[in-house]
LUMPAVEX-444101 format. One line per 4 residues: their letters; for each residue x negated, y negated, z of N, C-alpha, C. Coordinates in steps of 0.05 Angstrom, whole numbers, plus 5000, padded with zeros to 4 digits. Layout:
// LUMPAVEX-444101
A) X Y Z X Y Z X Y Z | ...;
***
This chain:
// LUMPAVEX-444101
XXXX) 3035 0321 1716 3049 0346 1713 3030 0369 1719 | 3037 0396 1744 3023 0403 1754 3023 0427 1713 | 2998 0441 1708 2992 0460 1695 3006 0479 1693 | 3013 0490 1668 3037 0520 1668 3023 0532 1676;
XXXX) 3032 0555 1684 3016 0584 1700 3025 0597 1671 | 2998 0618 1671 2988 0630 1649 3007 0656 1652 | 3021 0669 1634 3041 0687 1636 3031 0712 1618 | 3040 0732 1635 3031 0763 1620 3056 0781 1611;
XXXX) 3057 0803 1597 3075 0814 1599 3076 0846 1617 | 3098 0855 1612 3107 0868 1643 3127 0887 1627 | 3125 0915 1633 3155 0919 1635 3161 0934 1659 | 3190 0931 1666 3203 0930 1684 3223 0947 1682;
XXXX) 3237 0950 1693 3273 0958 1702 3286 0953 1726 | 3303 0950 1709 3322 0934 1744 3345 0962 1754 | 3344 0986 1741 3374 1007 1750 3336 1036 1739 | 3351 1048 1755 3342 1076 1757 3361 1093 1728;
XXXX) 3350 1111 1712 3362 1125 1695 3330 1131 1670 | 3350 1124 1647 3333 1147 1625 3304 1122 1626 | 3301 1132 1595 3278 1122 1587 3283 1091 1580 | 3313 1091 1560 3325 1061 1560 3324 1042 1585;
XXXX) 3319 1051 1609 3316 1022 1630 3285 1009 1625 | 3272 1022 1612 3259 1003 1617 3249 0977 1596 | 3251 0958 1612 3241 0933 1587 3226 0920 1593 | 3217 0904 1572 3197 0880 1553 3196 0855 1570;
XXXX) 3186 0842 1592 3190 0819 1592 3163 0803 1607 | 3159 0773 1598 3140 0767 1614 3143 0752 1649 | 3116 0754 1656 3122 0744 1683 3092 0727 1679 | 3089 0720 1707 3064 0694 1704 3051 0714 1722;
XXXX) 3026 0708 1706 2995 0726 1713 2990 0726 1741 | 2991 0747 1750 2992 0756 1786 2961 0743 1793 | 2948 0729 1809 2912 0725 1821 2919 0744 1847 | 2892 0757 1853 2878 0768 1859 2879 0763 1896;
XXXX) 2883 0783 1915 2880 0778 1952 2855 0774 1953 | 2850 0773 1977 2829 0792 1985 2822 0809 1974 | 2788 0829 1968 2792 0850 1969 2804 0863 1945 | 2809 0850 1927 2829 0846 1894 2821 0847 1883;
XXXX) 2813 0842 1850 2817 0843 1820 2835 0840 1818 | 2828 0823 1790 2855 0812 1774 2840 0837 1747 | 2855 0861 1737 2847 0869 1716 2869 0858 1683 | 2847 0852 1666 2867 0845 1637 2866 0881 1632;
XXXX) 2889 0887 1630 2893 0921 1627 2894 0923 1599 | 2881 0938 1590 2872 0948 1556 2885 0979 1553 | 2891 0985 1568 2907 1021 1568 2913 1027 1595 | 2938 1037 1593 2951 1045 1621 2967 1070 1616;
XXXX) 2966 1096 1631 2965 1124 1639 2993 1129 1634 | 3007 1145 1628 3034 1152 1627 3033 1175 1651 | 3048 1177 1676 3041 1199 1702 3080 1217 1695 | 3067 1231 1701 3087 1255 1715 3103 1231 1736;
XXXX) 3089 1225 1750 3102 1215 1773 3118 1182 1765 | 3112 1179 1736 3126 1153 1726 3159 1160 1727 | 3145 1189 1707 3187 1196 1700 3200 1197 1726 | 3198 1212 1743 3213 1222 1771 3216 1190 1791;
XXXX) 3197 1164 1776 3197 1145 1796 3228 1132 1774 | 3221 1129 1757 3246 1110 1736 3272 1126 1733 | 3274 1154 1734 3297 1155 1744 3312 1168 1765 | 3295 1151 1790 3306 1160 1819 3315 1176 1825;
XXXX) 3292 1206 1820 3289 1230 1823 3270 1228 1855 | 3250 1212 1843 3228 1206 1863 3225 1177 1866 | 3240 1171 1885 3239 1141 1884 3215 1125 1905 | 3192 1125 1893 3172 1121 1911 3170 1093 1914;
XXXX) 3178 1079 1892 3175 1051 1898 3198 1033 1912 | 3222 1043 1920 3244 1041 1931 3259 1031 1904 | 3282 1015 1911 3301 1003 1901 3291 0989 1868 | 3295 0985 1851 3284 0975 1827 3290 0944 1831;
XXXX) 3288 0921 1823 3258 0914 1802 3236 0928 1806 | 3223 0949 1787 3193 0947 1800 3180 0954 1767 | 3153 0954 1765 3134 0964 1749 3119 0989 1749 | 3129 1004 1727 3110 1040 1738 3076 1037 1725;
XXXX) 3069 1054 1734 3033 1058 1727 3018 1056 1744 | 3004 1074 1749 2985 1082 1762 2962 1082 1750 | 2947 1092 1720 2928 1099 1712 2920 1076 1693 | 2903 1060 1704 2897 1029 1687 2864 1029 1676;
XXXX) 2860 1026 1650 2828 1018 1640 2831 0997 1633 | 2820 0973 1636 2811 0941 1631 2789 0927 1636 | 2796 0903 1638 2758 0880 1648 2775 0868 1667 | 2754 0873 1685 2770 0853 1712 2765 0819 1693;
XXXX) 2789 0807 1704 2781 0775 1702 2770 0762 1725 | 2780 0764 1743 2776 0757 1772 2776 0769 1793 | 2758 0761 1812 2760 0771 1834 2767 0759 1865 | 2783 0772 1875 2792 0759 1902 2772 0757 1926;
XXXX) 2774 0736 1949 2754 0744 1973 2742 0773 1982 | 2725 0770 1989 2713 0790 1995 2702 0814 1978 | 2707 0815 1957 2695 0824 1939 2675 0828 1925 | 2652 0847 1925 2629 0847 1919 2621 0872 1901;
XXXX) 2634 0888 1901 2636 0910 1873 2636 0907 1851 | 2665 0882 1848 2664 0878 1817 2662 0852 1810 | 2658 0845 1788 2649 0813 1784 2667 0815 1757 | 2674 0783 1748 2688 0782 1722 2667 0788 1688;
XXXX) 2684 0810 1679 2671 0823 1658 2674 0847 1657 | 2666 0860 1679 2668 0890 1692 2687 0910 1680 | 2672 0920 1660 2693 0943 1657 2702 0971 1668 | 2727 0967 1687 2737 0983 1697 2762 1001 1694;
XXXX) 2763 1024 1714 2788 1046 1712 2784 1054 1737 | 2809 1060 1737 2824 1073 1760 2854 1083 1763 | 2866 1083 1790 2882 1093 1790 2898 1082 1808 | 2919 1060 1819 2927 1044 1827 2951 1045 1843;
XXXX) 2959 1026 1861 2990 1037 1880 3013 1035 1852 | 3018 1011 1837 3036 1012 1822 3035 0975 1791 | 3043 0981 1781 3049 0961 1768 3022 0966 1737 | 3019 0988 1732 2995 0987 1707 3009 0988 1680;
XXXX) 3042 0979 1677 3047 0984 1649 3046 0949 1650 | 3031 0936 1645 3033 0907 1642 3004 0898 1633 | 3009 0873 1625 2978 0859 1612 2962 0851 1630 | 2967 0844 1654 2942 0840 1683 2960 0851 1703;
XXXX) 2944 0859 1719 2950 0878 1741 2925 0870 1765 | 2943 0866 1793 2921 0861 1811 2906 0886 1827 | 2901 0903 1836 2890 0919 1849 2868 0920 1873 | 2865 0930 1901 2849 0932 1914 2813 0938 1894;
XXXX) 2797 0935 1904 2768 0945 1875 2764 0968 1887 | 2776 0975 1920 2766 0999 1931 2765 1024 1908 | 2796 1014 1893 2818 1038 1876 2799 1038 1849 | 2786 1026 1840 2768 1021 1809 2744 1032 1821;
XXXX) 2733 1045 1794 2713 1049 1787 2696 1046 1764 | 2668 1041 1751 2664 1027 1734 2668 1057 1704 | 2681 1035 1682 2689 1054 1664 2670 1068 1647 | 2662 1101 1644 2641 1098 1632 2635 1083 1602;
XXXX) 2616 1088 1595 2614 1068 1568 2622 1097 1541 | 2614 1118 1553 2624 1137 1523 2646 1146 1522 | 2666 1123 1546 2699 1131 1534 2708 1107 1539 | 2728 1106 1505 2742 1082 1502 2765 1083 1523;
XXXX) 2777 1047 1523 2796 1049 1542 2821 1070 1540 | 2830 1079 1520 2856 1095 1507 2849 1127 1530 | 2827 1138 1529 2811 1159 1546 2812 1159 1570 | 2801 1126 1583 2800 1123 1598 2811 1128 1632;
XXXX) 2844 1112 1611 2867 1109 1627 2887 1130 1627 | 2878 1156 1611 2884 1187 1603 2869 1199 1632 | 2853 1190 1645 2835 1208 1662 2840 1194 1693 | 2850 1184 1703 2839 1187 1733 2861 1194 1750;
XXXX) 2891 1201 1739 2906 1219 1756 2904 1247 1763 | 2890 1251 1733 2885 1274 1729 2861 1285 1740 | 2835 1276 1738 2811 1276 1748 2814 1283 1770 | 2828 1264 1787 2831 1251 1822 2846 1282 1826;
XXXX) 2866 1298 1808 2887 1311 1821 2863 1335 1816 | 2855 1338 1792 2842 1365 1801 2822 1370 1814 | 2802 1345 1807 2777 1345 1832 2788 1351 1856 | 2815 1336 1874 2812 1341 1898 2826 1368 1902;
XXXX) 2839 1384 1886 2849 1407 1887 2828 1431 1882 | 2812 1429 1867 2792 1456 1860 2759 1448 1874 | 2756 1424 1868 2735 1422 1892 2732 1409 1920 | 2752 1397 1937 2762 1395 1954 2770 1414 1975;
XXXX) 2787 1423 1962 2811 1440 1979 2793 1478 1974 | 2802 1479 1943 2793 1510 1936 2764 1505 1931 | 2745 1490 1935 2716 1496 1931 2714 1523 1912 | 2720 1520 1891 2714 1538 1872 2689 1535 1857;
XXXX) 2669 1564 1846 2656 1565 1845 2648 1586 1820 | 2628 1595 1816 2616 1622 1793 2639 1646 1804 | 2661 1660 1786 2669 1674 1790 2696 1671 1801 | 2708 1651 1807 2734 1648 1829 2747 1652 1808;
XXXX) 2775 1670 1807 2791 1672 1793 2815 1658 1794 | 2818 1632 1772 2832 1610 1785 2864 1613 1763 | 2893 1608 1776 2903 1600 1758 2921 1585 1750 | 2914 1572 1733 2936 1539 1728 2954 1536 1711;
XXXX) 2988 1524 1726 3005 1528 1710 3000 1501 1695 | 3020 1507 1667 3009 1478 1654 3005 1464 1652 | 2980 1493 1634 2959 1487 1632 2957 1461 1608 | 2965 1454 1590 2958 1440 1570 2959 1418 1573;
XXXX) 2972 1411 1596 2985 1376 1604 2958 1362 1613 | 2977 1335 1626 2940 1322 1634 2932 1334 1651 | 2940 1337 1674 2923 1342 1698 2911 1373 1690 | 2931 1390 1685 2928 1422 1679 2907 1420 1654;
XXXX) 2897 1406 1634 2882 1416 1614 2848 1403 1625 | 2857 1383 1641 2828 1374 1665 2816 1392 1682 | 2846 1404 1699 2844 1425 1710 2820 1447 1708 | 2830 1462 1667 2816 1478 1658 2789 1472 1663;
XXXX) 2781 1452 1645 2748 1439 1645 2737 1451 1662 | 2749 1439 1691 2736 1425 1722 2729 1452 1723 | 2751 1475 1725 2743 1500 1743 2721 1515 1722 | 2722 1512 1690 2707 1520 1672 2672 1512 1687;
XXXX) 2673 1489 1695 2647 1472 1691 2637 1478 1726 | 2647 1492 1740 2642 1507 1760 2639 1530 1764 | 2645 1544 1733 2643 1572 1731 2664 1586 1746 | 2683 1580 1740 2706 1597 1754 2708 1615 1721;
XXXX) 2733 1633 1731 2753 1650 1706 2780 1633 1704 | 2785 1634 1689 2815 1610 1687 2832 1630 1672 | 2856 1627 1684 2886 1635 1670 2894 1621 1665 | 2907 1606 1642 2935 1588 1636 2944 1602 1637;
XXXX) 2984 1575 1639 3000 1588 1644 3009 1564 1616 | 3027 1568 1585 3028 1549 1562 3033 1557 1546 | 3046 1539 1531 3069 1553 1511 3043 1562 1496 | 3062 1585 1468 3033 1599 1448 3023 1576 1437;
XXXX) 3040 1551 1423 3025 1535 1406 3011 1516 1422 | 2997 1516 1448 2974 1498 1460 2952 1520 1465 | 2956 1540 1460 2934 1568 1462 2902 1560 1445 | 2913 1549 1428 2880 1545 1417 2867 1519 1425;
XXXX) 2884 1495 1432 2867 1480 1452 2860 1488 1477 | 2877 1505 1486 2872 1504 1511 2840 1527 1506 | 2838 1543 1488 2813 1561 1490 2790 1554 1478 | 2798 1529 1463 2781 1505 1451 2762 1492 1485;
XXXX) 2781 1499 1500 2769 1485 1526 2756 1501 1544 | 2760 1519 1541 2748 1553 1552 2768 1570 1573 | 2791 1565 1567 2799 1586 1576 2804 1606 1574 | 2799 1633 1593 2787 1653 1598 2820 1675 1580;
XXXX) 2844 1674 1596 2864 1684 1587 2884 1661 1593 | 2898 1667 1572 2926 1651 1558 2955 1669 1562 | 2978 1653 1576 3006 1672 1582 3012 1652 1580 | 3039 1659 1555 3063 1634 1549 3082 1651 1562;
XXXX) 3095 1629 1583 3115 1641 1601 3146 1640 1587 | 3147 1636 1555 3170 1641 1543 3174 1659 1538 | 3155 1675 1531 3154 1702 1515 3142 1731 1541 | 3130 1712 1563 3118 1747 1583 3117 1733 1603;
XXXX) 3123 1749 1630 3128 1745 1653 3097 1731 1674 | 3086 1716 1677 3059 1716 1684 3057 1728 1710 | 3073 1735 1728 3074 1748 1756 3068 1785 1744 | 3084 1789 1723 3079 1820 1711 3037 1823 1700;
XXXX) 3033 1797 1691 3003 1802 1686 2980 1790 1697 | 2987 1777 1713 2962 1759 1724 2969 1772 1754 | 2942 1781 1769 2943 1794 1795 2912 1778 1802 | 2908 1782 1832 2890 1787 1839 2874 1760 1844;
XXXX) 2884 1740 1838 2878 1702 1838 2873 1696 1862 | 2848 1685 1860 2832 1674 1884 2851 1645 1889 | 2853 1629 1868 2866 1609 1868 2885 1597 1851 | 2904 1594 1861 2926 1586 1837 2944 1550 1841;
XXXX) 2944 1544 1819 2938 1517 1825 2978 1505 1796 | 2987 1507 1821 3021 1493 1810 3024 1468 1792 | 3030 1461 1778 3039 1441 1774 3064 1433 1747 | 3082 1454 1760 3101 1456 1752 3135 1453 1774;
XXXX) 3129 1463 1800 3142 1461 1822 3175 1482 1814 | 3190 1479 1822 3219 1494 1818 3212 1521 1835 | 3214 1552 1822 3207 1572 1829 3181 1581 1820 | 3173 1569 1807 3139 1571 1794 3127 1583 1825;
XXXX) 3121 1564 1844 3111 1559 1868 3116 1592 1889 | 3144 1601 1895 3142 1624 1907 3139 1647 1893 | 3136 1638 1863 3132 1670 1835 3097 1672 1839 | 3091 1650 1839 3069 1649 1835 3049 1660 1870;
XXXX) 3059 1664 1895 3048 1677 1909 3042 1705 1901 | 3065 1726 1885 3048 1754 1885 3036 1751 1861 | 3018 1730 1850 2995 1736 1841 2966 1717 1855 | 2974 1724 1880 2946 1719 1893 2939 1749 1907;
XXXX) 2904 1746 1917 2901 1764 1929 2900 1759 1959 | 2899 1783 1979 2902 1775 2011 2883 1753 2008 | 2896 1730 2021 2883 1705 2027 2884 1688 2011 | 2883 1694 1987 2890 1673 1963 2895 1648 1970;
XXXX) 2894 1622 1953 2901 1598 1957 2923 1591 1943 | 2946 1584 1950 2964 1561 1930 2962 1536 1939 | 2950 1524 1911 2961 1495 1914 2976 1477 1895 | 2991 1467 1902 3022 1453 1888 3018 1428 1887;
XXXX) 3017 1414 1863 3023 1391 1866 3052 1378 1864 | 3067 1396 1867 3095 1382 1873 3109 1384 1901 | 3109 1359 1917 3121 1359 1940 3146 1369 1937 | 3154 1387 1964 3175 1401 1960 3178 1423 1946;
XXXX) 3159 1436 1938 3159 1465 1922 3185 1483 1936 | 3207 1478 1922 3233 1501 1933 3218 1505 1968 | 3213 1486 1978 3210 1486 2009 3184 1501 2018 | 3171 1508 1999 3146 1522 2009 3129 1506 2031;
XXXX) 3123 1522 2061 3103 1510 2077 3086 1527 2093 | 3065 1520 2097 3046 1532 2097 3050 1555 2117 | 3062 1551 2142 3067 1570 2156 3082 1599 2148 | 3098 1584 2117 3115 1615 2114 3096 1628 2094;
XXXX) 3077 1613 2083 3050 1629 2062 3037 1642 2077 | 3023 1627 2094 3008 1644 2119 3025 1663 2127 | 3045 1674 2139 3061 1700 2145 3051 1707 2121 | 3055 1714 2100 3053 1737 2080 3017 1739 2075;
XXXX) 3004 1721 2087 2980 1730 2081 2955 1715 2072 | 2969 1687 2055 2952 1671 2034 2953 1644 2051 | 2952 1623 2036 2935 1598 2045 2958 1582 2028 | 2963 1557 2029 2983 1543 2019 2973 1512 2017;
XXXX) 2970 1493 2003 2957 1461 2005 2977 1444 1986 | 2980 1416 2004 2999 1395 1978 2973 1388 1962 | 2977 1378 1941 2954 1360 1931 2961 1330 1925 | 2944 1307 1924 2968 1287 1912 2939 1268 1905;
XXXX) 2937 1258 1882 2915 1243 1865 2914 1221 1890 | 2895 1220 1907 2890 1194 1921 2868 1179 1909 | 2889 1149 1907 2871 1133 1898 2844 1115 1906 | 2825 1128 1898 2805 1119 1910 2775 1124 1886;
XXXX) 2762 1095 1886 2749 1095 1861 2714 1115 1870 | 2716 1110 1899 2690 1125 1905 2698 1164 1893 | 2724 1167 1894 2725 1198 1895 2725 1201 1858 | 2735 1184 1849 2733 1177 1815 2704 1180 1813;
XXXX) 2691 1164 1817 2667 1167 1806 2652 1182 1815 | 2661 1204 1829 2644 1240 1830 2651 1247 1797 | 2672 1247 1791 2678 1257 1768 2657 1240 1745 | 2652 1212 1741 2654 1206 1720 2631 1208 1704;
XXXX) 2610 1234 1717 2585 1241 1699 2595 1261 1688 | 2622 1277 1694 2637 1294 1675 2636 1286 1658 | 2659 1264 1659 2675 1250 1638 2648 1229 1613 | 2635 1224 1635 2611 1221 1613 2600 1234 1595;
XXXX) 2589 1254 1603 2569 1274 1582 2587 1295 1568 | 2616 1293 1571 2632 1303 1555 2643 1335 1563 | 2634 1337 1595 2630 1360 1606 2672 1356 1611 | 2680 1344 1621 2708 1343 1618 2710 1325 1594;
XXXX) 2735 1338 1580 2744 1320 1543 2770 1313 1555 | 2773 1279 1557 2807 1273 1556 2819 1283 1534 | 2841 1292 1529 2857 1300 1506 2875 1282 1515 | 2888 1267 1493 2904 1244 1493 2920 1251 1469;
XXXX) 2945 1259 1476 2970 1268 1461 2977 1250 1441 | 2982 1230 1443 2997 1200 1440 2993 1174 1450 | 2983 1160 1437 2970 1128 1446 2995 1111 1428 | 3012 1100 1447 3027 1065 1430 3027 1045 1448;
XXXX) 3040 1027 1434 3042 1008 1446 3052 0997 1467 | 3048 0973 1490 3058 0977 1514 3094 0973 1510 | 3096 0967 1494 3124 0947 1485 3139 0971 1484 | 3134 0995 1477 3150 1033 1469 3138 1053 1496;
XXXX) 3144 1034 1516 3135 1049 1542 3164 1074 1545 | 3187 1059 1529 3210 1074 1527 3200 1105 1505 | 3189 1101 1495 3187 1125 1476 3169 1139 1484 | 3148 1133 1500 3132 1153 1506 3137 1168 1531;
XXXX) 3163 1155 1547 3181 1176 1559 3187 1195 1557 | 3206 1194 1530 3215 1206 1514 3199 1235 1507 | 3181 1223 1495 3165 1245 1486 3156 1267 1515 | 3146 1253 1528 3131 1266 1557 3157 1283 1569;
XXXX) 3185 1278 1562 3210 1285 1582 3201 1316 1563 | 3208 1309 1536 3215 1324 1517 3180 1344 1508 | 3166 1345 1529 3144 1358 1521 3132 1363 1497 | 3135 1338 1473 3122 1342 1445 3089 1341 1451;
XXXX) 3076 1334 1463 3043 1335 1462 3030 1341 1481 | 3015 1351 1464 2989 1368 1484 2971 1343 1505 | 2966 1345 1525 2946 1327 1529 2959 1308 1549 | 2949 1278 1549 2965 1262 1569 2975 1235 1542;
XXXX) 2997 1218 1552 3004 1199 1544 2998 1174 1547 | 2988 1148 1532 2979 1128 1540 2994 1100 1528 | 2996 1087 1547 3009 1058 1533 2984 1038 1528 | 2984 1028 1502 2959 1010 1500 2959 0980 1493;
XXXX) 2948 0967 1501 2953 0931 1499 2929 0921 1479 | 2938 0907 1460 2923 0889 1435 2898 0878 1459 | 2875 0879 1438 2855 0876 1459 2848 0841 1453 | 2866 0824 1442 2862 0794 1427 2878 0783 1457;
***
């Protein structure tokens, strides 16, 4: 009798909708291509881009069955041909095409990078959409520097409270844009001025922005042009900003960029002497279990926490 194949768990959904599609079930442990890792995942990322994928807002993975997650920290078990980066043991993170809410996950090693050691996995898998999205947005695109007057709509979320750090730790001036009660984390992190857009208009007080950095999308995106200066930068991380393109920014004067976390572990590990020496701090809202991937929907739809969200797997 040939050997059972060793089975992991998974969750899934088979219909697009709330937070309720998604469920609990196991499947048999995926091995490794070419070019692969097999990672045992110890914490996996809750993205912006999870919600808009599960309820076929943004249907990036097409049609459902599928598995959401992008942002995975684990030990590789194995490794596929050609592979010479990572070996079994390896503790890694990254940021992946799809499938990180589950107990092994296969991945290219291109996409991993090695995890630092002064952040646990829960941190870990809090950091590399975020990392990836603002590194390639503020030092990429806006090469910001001592002085650039940068400013980021929410601000307190994952990418937006990384955001702060990155441009802090470059010496920029930072504006949030966040409700009053994330004001003292967010100045806990150094930001320069604070505007909760419940209570004051941020186009009435913020002028003169070298760079302003979206990540909120709707009308945020064309409000947020008259507070740049001639030439100014916007950059959006929401495809489709109410149709904004670069040619109609340019007519009025400024500069316009998509951004989108590309996964890739060589551009991760620019960042991860940040994330080491504590020069960027993950803030991690909410850590449970992978099994309440449904609740931490919930929470993320419903904006209860500061920070980013993480699903986490028994490390036995």
């Amino acid at each position: 009798m040939a050997p059972q194949q060793s089975r992991t768990q998974v969750i899934t959904q088979r219909r697009f909708g709330g937070p309720e599609v998604l469920e609990a079930e196991e499947r048999p442990r995926p091995e490794p291509g070419p070019g692969e890792v097999l990672v045992r995942v110890r914490a996996a990322g809750v993205d912006a881009v999870d919600l808009l994928a599960r309820s076929g807002t943004a249907p990036v993975y097409g049609d459902p069955p599928f598995t959401l997650g992008h942002d995975v920290s684990g030990v590789v078990e194995a490794a596929g041909e050609g592979v010479t980066r990572f070996r079994p043991g390896d503790v890694v993170f990254g940021r992946i095409d799809a499938g990180a809410y589950a107990g092994h996950v296969t991945a290219p090693a291109a996409r991993l990078a090695p995890k630092p050691a002064t952040l646990d996995h829960i941190h870990a898998a809090a950091a590399p959409t975020a990392a990836l999205t603002a590194g390639h947005a503020l030092l990429d695109i806006a090469r910001v520097g001592p002085g650039t007057r940068v400013l980021i709509h929410a601000a307190a979320g994952g990418v937006g409270h990384t955001a702060v750090q990155l441009a802090k730790a470059e010496g920029a001036y930072v504006i949030g844009t966040a409700r009053a009660d994330r004001h003292p984390f967010l100045r806990d992190l150094g930001a320069d001025v604070l505007i909760d857009p419940m209570t004051a208009d941020f186009t009435d007080a913020v002028h003169d922005v070298d760079v302003a950095l979206d990540l909120i999308g709707g009308d945020y995106g064309p409000r947020t042009l008259g507070t740049l200066r001639p030439g100014g930068l916007l950059i959006s991380a929401v495809p489709g900003d109410l149709g904004l393109a670069p040619e109609d920014v340019e007519a009025r004067g400024m500069r316009f960029a998509l951004v989108e976390a590309q996964p890739s572990g060589e551009r991760l590990a620019r960042i991860t002497a940040l994330l080491a020496d504590g020069r960027i701090r993950v803030h991690v809202g909410a850590a449970l279990p992978l099994t309440e991937a449904a609740k931490a929907h919930r929470l993320a739809e419903a904006v209860r926490t500061e920070g980013a969200l993480v699903l986490v797997l028994p490390s036995d």
